[in-house]
CHARMM-style PDB file with segment names, atoms N, HN, CA, C and O in Angstrom:
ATOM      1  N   UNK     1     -20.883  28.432 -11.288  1.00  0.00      PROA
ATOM      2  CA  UNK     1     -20.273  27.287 -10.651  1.00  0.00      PROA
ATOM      3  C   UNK     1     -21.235  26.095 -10.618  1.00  0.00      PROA
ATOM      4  O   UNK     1     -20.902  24.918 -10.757  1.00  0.00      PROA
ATOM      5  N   UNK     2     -22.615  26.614 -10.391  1.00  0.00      PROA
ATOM      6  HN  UNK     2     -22.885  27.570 -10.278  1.00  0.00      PROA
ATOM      7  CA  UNK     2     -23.441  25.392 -10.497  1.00  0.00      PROA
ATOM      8  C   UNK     2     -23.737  24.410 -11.776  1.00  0.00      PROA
ATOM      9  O   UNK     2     -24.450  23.408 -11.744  1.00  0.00      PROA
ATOM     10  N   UNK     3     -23.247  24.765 -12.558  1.00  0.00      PROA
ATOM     11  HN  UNK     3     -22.668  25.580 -12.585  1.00  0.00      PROA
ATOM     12  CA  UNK     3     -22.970  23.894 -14.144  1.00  0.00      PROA
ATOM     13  C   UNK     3     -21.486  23.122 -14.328  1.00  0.00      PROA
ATOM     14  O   UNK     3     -21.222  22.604 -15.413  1.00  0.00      PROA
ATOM     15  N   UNK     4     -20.579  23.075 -13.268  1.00  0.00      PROA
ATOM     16  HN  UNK     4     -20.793  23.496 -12.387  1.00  0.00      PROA
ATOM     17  CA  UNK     4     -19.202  22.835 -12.947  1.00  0.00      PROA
ATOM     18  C   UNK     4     -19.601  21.829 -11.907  1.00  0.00      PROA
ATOM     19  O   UNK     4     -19.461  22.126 -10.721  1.00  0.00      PROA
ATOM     20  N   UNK     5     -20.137  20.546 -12.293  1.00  0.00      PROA
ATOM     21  HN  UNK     5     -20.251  20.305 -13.257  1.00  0.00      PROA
ATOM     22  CA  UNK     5     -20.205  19.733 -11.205  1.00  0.00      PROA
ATOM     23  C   UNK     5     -18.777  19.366 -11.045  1.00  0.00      PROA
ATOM     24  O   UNK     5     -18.182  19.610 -12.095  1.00  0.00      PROA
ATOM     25  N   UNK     6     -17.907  18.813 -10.023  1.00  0.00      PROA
ATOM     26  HN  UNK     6     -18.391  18.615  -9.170  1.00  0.00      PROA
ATOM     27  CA  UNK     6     -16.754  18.204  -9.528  1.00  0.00      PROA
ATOM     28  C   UNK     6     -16.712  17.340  -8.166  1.00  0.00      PROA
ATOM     29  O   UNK     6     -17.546  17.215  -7.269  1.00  0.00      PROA
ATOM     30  N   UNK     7     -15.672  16.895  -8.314  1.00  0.00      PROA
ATOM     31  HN  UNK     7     -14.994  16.996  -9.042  1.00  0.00      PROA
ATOM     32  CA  UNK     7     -15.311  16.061  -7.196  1.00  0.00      PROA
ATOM     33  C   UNK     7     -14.733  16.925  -5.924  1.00  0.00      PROA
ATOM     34  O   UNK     7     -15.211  17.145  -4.811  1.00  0.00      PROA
ATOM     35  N   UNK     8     -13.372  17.366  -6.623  1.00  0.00      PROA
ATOM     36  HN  UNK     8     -12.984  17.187  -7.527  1.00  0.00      PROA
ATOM     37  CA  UNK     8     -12.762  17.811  -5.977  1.00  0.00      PROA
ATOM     38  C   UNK     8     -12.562  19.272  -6.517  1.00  0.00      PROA
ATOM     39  O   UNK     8     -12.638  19.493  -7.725  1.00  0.00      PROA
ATOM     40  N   UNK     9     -12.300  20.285  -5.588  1.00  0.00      PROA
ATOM     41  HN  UNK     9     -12.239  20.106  -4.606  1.00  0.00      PROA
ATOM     42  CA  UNK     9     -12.365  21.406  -6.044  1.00  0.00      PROA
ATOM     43  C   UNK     9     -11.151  22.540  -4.776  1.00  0.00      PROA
ATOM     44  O   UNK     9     -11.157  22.691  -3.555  1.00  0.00      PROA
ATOM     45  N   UNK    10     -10.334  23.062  -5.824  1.00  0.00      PROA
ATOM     46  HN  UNK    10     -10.329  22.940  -6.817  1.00  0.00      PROA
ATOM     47  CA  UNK    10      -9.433  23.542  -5.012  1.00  0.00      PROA
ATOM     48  C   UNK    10     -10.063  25.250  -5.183  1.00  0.00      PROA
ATOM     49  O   UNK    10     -10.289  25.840  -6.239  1.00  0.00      PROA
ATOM     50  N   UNK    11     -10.200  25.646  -4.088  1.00  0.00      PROA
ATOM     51  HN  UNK    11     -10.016  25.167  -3.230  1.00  0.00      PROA
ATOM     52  CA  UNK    11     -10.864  27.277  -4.047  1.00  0.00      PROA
ATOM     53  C   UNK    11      -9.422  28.223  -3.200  1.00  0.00      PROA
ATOM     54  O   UNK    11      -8.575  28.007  -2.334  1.00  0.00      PROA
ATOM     55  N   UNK    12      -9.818  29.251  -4.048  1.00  0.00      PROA
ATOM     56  HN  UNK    12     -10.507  29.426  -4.752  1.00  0.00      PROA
ATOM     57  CA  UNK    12      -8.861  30.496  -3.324  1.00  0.00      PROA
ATOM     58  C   UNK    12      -9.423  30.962  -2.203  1.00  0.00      PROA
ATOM     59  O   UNK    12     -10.642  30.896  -2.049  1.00  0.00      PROA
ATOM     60  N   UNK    13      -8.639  31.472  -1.314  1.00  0.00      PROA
ATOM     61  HN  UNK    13      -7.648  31.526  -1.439  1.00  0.00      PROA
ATOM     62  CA  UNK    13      -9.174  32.349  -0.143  1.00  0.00      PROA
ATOM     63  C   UNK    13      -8.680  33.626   0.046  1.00  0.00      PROA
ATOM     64  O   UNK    13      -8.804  34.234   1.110  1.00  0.00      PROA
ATOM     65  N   UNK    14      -7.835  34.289  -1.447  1.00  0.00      PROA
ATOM     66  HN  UNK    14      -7.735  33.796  -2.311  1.00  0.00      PROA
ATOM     67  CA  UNK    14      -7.095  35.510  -1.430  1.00  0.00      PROA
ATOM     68  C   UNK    14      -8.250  36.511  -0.907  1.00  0.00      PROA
ATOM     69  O   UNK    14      -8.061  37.269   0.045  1.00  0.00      PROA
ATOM     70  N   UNK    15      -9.483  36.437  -1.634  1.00  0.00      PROA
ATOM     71  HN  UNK    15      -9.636  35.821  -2.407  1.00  0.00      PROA
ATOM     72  CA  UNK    15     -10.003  37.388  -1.606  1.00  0.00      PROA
ATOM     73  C   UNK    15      -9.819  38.546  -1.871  1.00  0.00      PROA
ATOM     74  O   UNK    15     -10.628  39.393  -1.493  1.00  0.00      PROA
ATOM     75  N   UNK    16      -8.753  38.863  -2.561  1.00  0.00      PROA
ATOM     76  HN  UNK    16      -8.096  38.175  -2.868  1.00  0.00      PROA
ATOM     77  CA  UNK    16      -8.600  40.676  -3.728  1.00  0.00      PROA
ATOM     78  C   UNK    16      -8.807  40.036  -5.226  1.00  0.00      PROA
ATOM     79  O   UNK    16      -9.856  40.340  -5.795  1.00  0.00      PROA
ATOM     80  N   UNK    17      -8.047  39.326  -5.785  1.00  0.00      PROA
ATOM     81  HN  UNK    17      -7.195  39.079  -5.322  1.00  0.00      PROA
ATOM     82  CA  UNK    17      -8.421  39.050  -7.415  1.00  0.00      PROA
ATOM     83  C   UNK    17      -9.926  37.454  -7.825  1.00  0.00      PROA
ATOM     84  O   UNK    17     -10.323  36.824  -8.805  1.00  0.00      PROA
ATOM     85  N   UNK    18     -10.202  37.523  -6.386  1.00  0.00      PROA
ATOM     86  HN  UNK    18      -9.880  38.034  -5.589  1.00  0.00      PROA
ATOM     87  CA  UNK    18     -10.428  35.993  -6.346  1.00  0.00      PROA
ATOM     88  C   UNK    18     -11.823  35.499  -5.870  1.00  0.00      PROA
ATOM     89  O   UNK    18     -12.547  35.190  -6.817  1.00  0.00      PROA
ATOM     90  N   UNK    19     -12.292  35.371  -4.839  1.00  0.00      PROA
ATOM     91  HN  UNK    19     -11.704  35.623  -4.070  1.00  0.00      PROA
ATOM     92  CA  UNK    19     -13.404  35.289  -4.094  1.00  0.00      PROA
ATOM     93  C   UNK    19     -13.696  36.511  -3.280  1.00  0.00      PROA
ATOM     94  O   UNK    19     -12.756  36.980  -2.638  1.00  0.00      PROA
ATOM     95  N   UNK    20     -14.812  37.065  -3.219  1.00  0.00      PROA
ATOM     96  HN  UNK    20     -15.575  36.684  -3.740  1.00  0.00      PROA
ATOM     97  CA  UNK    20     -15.026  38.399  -2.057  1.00  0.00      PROA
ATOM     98  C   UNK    20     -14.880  37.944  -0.890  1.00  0.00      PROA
ATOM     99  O   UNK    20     -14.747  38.792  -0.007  1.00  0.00      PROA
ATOM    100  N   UNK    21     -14.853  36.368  -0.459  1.00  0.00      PROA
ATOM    101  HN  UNK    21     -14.962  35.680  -1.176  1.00  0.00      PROA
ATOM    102  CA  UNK    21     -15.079  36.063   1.369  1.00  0.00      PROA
ATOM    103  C   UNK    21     -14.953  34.850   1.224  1.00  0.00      PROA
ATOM    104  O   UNK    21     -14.937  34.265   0.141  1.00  0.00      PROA
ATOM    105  N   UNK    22     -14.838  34.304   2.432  1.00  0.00      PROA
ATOM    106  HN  UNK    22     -14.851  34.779   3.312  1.00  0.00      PROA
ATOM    107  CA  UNK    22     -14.961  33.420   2.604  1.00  0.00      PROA
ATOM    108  C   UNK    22     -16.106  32.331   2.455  1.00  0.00      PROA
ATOM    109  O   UNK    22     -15.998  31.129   2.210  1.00  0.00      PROA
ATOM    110  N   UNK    23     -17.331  33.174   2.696  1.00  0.00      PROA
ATOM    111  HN  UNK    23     -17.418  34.150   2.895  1.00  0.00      PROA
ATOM    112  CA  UNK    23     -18.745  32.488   2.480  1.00  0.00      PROA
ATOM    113  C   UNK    23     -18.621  32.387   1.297  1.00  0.00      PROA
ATOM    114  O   UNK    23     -18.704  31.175   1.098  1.00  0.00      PROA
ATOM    115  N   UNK    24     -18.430  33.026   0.078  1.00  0.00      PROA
ATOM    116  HN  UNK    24     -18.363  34.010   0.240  1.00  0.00      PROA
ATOM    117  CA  UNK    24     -18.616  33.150  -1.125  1.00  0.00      PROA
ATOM    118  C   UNK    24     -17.871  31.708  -2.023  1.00  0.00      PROA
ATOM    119  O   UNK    24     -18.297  31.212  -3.066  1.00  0.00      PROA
ATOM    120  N   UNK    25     -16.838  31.343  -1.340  1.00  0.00      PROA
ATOM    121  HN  UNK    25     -16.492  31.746  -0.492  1.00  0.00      PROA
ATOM    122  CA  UNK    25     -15.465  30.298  -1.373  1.00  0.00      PROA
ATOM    123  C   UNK    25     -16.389  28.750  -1.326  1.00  0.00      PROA
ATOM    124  O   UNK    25     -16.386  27.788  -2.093  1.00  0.00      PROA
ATOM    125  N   UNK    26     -17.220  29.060   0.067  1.00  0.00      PROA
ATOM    126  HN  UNK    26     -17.223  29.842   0.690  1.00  0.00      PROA
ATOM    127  CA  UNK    26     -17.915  28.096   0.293  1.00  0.00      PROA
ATOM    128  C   UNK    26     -18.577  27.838  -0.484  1.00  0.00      PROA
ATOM    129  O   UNK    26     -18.306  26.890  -1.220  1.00  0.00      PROA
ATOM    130  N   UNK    27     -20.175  28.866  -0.706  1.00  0.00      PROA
ATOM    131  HN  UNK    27     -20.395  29.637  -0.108  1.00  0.00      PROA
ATOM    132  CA  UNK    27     -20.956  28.151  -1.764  1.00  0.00      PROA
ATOM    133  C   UNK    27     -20.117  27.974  -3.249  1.00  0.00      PROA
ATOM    134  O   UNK    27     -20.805  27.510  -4.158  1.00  0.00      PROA
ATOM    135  N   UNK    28     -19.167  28.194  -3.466  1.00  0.00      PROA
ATOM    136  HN  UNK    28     -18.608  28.571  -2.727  1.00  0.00      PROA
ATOM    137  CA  UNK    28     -18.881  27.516  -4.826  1.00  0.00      PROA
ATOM    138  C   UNK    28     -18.404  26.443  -4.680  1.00  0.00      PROA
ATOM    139  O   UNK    28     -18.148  25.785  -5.688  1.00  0.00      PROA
ATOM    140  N   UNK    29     -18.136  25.932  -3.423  1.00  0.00      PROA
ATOM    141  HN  UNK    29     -18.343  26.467  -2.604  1.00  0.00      PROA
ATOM    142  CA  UNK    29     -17.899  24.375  -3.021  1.00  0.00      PROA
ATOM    143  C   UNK    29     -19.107  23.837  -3.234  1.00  0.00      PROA
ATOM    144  O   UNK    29     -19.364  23.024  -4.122  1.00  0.00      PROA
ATOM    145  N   UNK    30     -20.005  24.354  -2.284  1.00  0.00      PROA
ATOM    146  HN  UNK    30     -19.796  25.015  -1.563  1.00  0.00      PROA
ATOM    147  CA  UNK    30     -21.256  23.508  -2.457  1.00  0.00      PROA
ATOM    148  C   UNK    30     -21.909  23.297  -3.911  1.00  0.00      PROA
ATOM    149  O   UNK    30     -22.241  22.184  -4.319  1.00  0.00      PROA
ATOM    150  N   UNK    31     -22.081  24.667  -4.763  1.00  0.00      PROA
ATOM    151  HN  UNK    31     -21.811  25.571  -4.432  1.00  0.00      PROA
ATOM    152  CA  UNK    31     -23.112  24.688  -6.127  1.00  0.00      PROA
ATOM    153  C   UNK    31     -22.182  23.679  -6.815  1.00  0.00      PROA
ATOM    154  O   UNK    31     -22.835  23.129  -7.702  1.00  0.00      PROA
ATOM    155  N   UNK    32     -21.009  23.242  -6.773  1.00  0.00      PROA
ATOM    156  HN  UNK    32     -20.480  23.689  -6.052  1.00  0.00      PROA
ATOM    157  CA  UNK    32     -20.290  22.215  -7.638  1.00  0.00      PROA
ATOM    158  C   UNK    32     -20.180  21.065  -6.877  1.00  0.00      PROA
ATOM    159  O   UNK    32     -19.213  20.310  -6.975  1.00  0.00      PROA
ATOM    160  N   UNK    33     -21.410  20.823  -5.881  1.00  0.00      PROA
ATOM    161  HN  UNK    33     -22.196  21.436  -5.801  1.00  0.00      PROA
ATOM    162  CA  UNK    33     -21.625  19.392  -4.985  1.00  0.00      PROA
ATOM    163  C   UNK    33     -19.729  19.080  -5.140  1.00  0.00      PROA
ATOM    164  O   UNK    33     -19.564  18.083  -5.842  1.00  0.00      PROA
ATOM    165  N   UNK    34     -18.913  19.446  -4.852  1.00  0.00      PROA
ATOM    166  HN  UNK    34     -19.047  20.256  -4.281  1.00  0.00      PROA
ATOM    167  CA  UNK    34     -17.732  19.070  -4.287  1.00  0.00      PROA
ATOM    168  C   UNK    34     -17.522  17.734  -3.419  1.00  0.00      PROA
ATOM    169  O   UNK    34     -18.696  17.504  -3.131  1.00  0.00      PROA
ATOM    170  N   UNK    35     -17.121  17.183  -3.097  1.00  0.00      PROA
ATOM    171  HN  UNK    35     -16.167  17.370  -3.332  1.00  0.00      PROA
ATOM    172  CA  UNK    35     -16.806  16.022  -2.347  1.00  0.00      PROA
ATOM    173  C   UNK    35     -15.470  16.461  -1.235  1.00  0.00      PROA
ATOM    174  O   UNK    35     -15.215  16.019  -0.115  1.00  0.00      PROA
ATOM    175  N   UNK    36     -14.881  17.343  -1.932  1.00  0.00      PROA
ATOM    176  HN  UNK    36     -15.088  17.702  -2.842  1.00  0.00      PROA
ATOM    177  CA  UNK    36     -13.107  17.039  -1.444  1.00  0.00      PROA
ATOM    178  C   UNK    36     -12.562  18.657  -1.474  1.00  0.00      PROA
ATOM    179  O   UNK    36     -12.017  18.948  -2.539  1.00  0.00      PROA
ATOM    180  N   UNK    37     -12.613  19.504  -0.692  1.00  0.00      PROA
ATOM    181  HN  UNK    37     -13.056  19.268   0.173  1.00  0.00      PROA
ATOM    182  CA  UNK    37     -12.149  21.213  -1.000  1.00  0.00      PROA
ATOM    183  C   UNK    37     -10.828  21.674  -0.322  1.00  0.00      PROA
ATOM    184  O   UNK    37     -10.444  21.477   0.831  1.00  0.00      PROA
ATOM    185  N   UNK    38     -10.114  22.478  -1.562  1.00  0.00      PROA
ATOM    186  HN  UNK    38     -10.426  22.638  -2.499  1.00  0.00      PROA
ATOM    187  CA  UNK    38      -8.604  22.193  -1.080  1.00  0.00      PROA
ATOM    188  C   UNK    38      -8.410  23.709  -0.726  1.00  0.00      PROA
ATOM    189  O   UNK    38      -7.944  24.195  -1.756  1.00  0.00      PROA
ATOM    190  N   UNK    39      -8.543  24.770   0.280  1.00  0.00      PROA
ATOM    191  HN  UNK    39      -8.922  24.376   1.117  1.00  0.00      PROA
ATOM    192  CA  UNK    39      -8.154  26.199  -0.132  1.00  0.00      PROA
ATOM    193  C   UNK    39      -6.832  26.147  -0.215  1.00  0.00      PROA
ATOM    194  O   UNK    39      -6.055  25.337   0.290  1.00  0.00      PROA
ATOM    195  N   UNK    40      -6.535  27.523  -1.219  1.00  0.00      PROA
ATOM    196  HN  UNK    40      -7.167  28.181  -1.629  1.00  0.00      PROA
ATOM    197  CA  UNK    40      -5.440  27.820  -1.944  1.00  0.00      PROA
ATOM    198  C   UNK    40      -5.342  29.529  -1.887  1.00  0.00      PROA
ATOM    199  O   UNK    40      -6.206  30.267  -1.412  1.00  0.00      PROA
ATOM    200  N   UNK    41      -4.042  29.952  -2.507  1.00  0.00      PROA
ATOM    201  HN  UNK    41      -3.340  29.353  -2.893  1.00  0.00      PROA
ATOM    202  CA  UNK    41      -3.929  31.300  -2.233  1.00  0.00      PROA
ATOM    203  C   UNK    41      -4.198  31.984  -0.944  1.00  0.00      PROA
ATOM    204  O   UNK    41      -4.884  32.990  -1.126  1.00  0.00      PROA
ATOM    205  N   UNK    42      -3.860  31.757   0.406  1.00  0.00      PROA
ATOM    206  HN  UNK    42      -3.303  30.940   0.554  1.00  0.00      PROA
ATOM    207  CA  UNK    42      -3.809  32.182   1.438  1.00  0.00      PROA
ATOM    208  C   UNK    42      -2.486  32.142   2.640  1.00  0.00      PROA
ATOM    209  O   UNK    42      -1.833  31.140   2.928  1.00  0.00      PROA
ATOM    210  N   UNK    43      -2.377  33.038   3.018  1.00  0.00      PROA
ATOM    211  HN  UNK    43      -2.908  33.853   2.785  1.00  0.00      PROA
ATOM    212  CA  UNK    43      -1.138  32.559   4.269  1.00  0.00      PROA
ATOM    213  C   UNK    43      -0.083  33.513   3.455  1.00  0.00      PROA
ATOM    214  O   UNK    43      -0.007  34.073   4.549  1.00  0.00      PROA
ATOM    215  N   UNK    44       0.620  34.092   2.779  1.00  0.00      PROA
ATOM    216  HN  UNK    44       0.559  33.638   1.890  1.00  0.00      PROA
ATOM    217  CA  UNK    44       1.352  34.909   2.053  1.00  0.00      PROA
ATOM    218  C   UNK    44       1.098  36.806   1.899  1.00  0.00      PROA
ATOM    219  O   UNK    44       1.646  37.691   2.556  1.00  0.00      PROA
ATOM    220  N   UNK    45       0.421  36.887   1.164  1.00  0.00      PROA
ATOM    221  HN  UNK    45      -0.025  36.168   0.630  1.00  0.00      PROA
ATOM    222  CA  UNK    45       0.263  38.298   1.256  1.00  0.00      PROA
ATOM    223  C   UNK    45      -1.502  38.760   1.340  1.00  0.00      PROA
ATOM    224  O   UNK    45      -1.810  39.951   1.370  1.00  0.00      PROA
ATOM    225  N   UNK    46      -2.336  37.888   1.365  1.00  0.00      PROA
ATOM    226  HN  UNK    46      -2.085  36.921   1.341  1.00  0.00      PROA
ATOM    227  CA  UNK    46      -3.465  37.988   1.304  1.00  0.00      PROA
ATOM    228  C   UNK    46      -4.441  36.573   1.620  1.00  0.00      PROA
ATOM    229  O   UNK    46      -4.211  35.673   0.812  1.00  0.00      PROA
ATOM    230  N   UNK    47      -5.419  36.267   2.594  1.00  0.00      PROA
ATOM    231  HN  UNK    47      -5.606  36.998   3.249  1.00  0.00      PROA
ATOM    232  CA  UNK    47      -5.732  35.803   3.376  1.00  0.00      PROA
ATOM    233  C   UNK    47      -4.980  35.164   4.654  1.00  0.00      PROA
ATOM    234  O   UNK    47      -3.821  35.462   4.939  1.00  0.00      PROA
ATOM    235  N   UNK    48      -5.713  34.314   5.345  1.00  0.00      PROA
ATOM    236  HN  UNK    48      -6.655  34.071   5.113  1.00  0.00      PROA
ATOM    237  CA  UNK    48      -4.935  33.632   6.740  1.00  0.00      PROA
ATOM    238  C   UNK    48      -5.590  32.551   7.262  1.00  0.00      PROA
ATOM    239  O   UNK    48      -6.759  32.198   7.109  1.00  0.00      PROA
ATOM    240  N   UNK    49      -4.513  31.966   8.031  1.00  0.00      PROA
ATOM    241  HN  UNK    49      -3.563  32.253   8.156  1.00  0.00      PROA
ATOM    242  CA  UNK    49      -4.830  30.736   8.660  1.00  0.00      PROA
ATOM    243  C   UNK    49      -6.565  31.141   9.266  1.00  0.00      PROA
ATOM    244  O   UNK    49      -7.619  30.609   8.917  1.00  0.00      PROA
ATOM    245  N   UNK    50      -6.403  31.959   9.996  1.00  0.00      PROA
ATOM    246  HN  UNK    50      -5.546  32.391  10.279  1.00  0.00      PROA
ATOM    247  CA  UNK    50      -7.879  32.178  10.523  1.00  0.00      PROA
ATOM    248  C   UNK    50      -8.939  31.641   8.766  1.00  0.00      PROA
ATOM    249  O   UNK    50      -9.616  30.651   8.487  1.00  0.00      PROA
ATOM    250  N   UNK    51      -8.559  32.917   7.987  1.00  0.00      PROA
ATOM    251  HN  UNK    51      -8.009  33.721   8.214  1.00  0.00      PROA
ATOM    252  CA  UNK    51      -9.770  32.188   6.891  1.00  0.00      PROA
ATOM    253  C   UNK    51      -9.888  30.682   6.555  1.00  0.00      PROA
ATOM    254  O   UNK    51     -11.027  30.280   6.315  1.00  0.00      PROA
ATOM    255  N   UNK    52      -8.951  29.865   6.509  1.00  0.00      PROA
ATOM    256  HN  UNK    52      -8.026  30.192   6.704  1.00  0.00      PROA
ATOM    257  CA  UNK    52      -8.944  28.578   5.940  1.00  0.00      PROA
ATOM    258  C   UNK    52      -8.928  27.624   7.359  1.00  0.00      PROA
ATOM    259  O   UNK    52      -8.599  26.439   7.288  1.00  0.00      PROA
ATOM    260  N   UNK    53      -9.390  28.381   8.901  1.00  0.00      PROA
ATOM    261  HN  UNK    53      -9.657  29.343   8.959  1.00  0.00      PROA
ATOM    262  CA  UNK    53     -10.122  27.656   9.919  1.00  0.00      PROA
ATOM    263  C   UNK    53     -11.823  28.243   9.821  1.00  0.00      PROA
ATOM    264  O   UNK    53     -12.681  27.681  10.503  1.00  0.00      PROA
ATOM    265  N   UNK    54     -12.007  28.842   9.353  1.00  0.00      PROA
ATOM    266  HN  UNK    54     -11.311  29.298   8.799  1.00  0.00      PROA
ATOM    267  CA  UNK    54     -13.082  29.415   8.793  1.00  0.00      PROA
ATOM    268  C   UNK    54     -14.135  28.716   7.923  1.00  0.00      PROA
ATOM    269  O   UNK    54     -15.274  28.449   8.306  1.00  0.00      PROA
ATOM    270  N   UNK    55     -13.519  28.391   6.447  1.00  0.00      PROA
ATOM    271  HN  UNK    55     -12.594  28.608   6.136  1.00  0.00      PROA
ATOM    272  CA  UNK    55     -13.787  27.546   5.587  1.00  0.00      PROA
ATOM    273  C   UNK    55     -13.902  25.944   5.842  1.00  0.00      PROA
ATOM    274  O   UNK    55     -14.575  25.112   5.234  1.00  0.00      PROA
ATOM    275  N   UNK    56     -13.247  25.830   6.660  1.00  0.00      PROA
ATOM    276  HN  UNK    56     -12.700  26.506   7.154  1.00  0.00      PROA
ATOM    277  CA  UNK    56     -12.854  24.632   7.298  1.00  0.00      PROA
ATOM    278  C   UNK    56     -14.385  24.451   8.052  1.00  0.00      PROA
ATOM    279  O   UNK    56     -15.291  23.876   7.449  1.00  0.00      PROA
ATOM    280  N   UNK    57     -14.536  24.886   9.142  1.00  0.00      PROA
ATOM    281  HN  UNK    57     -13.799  25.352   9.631  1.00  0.00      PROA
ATOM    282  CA  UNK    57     -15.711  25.377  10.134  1.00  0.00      PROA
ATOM    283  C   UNK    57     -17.012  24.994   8.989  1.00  0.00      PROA
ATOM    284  O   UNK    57     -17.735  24.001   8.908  1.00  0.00      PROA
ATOM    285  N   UNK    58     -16.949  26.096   8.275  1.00  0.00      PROA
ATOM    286  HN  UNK    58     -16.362  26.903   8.341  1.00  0.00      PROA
ATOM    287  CA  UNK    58     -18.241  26.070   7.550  1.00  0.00      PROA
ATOM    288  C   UNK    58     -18.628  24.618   6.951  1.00  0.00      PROA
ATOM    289  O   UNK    58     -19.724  24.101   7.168  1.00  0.00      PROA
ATOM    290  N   UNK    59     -17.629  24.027   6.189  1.00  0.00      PROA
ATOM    291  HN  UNK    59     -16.739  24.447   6.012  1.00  0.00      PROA
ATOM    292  CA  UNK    59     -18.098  23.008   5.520  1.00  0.00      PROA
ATOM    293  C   UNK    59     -18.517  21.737   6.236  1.00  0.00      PROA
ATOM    294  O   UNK    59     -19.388  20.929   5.915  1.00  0.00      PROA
ATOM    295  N   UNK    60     -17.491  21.748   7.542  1.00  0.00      PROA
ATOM    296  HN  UNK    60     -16.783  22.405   7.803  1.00  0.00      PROA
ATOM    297  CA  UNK    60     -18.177  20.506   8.225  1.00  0.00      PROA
ATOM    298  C   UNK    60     -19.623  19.767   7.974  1.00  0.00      PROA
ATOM    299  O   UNK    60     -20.145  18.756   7.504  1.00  0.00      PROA
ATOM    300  N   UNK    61     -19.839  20.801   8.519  1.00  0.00      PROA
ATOM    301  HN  UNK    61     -19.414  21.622   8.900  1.00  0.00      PROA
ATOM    302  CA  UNK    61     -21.465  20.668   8.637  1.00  0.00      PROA
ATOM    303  C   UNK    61     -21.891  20.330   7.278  1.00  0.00      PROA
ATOM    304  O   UNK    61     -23.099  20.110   7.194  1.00  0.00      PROA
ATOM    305  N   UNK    62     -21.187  20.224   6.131  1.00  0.00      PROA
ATOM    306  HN  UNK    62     -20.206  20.403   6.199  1.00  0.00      PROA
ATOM    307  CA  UNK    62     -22.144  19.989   4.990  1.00  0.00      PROA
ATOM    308  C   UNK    62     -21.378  18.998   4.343  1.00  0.00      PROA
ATOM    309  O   UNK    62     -21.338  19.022   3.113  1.00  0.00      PROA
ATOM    310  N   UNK    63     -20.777  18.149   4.952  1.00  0.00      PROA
ATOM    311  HN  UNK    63     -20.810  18.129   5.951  1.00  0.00      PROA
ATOM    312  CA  UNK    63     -19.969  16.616   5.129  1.00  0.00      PROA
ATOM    313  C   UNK    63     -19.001  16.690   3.546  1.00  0.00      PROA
ATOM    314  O   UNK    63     -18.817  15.823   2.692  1.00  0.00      PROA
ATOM    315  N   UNK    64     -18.603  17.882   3.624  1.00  0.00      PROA
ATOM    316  HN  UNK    64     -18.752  18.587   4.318  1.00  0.00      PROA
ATOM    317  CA  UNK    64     -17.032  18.113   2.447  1.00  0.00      PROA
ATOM    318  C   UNK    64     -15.937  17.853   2.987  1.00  0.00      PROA
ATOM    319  O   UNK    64     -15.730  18.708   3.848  1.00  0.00      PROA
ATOM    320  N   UNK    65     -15.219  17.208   2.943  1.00  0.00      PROA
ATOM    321  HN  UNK    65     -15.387  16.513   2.243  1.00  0.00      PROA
ATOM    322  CA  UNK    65     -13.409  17.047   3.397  1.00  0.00      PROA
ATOM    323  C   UNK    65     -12.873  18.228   3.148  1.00  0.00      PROA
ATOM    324  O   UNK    65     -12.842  18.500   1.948  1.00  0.00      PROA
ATOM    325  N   UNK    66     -12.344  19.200   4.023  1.00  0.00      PROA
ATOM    326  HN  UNK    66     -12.370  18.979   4.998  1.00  0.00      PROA
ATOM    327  CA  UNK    66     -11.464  20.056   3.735  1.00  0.00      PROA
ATOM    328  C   UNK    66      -9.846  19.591   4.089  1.00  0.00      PROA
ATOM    329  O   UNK    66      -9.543  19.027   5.141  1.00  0.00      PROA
ATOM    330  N   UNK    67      -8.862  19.938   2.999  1.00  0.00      PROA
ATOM    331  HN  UNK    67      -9.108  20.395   2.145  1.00  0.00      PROA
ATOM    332  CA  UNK    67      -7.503  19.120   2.899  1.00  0.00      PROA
ATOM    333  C   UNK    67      -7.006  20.805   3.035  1.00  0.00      PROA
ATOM    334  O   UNK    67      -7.447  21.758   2.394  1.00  0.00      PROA
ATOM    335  N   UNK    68      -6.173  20.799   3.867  1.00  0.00      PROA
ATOM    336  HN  UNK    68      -5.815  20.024   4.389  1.00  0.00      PROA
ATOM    337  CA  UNK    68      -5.519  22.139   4.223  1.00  0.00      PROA
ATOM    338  C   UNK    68      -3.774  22.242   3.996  1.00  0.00      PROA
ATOM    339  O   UNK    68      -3.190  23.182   3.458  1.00  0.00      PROA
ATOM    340  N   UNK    69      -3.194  21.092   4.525  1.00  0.00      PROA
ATOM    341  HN  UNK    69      -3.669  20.328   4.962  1.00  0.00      PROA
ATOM    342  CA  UNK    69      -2.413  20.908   4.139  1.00  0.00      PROA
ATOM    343  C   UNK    69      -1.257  21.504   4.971  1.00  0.00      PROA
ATOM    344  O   UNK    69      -0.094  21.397   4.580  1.00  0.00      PROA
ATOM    345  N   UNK    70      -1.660  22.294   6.412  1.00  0.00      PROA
ATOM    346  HN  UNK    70      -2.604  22.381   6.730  1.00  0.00      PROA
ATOM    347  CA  UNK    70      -1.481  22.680   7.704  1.00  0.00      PROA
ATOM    348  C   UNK    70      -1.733  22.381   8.786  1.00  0.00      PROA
ATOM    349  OT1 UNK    70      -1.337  23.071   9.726  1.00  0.00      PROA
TER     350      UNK     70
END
C-alpha cells in the first residue's frame, strides 16, 4: 500500500475476504498518506457500525476525513 500514494481511499471493513481488523484498514489509510477514507463493505453480513465508529476514532487523530455515509 505504501507505493499506492492517493487522495482518497475507500477501505473495506468486512474483515473475512478483506482486511484482518480494523487497525490493519487504518494503516493502509495512512501508508497511502490518504487525505479522505471512505469504509466500505460493512453493516450487512460482515462488519458493523461499531467497526466504522472505530475506524472513524482512530483516524481522527491523524487529521484523515472519514466519510461514512451514516
Amino acid at each position: 500500500m505504501k507505493e499506492v500514494p492517493c487522495e482518497i481511499i475507500l477501505v473495506p471493513l468486512g474483515q473475512k475476504y478483506t482486511m484482518n481488523s480494523v487497525e490493519e484498514a487504518v494503516e493502509a489509510v495512512l501508508d497511502t498518506k490518504a487525505m479522505v477514507a471512505i469504509p466500505i463493505h460493512y453493516g450487512l453480513y460482515e462488519g458493523s457500525a461499531d467497526d466504522s465508529r472505530k475506524f472513524t476514532e482512530l483516524l481522527q487523530t491523524k487529521h484523515v476525513t472519514v466519510l461514512t455515509g451514516k
